[in-house]
C-alpha positions as CSV (number, residue, x, y, z in Angstrom):
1,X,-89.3,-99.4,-60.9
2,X,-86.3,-97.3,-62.5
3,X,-83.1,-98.6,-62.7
4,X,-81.2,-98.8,-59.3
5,X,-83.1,-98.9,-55.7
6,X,-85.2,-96.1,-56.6
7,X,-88.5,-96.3,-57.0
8,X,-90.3,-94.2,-60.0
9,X,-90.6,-90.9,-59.1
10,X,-94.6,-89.6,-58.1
11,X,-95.7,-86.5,-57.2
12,X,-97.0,-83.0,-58.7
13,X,-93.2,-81.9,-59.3
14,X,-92.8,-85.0,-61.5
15,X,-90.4,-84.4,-64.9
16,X,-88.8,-80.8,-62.8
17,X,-84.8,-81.2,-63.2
18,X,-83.4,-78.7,-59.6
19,X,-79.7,-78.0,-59.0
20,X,-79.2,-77.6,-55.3
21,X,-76.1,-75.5,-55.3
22,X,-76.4,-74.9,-51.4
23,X,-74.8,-75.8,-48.2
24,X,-75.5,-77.0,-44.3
25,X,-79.3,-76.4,-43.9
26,X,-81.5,-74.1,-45.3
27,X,-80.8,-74.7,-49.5
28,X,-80.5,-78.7,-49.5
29,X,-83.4,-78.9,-46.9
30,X,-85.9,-77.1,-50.0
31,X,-84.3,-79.4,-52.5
32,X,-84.8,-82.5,-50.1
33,X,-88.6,-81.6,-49.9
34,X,-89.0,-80.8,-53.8
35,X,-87.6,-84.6,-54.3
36,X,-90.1,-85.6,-51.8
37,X,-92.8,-83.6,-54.4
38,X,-91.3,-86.0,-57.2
39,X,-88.9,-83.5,-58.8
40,X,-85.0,-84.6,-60.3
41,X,-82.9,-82.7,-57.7
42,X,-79.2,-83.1,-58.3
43,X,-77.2,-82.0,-55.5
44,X,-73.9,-80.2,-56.6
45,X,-70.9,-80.6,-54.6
46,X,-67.1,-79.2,-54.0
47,X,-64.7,-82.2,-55.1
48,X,-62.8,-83.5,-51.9
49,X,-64.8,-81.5,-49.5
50,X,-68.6,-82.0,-50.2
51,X,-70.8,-80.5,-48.2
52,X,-69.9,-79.6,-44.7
53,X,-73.2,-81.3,-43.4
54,X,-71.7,-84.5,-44.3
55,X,-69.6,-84.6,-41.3
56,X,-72.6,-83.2,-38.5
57,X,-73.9,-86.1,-36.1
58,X,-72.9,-89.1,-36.6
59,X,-75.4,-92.5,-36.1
60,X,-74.1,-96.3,-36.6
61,X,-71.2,-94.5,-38.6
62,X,-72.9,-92.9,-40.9
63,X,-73.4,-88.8,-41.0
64,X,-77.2,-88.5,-39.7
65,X,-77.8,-85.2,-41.2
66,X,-76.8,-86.2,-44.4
67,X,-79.4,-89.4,-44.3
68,X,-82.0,-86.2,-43.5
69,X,-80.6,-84.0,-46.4
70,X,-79.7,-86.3,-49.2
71,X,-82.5,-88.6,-49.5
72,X,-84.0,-88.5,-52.9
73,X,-81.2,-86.8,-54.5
74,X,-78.2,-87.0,-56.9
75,X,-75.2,-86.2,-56.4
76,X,-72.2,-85.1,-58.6
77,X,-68.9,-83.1,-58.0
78,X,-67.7,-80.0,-60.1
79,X,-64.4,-78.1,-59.8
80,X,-65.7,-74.5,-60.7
81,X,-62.0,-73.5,-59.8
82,X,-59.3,-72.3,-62.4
């Protein structure tokens, strides 16, 4: 076991480092099935605003799409504005 709740990492994509840099569907749905092949995705977000799929469906309080699109991923925020 790594640190944390996750477990190690398994899978042909094992020791790949992916930026998912995209939004809603399409972009984090590849970089949700490339953690599933055991790569290091690191979703990047908008400060404050996050991805807009955050706030789609909601189930026990929590954002369903979101469980479906950020399992197995990172997450960080980065201001890219001046």
């Amino acid at each position: 076991m790594e640190s944390g709740n996750r477990p190690a990492a398994q899978g042909p994509l094992v020791g790949i480092r992916v930026l998912d840099v995209g939004q809603l569907v399409a972009g984090p749905m590849t970089g949700t099935l490339l953690a599933d092949w055991g790569a290091d995705v690191v979703k990047v977000e908008q400060p404050l605003i996050g991805d807009p799929i955050r706030k789609l469906g909601s189930h026990t309080g929590a954002p369903l799409w979101w469980k479906v699109n950020g399992r197995g991923k990172r997450s960080v925020a980065l201001d890219l504005h001046l």
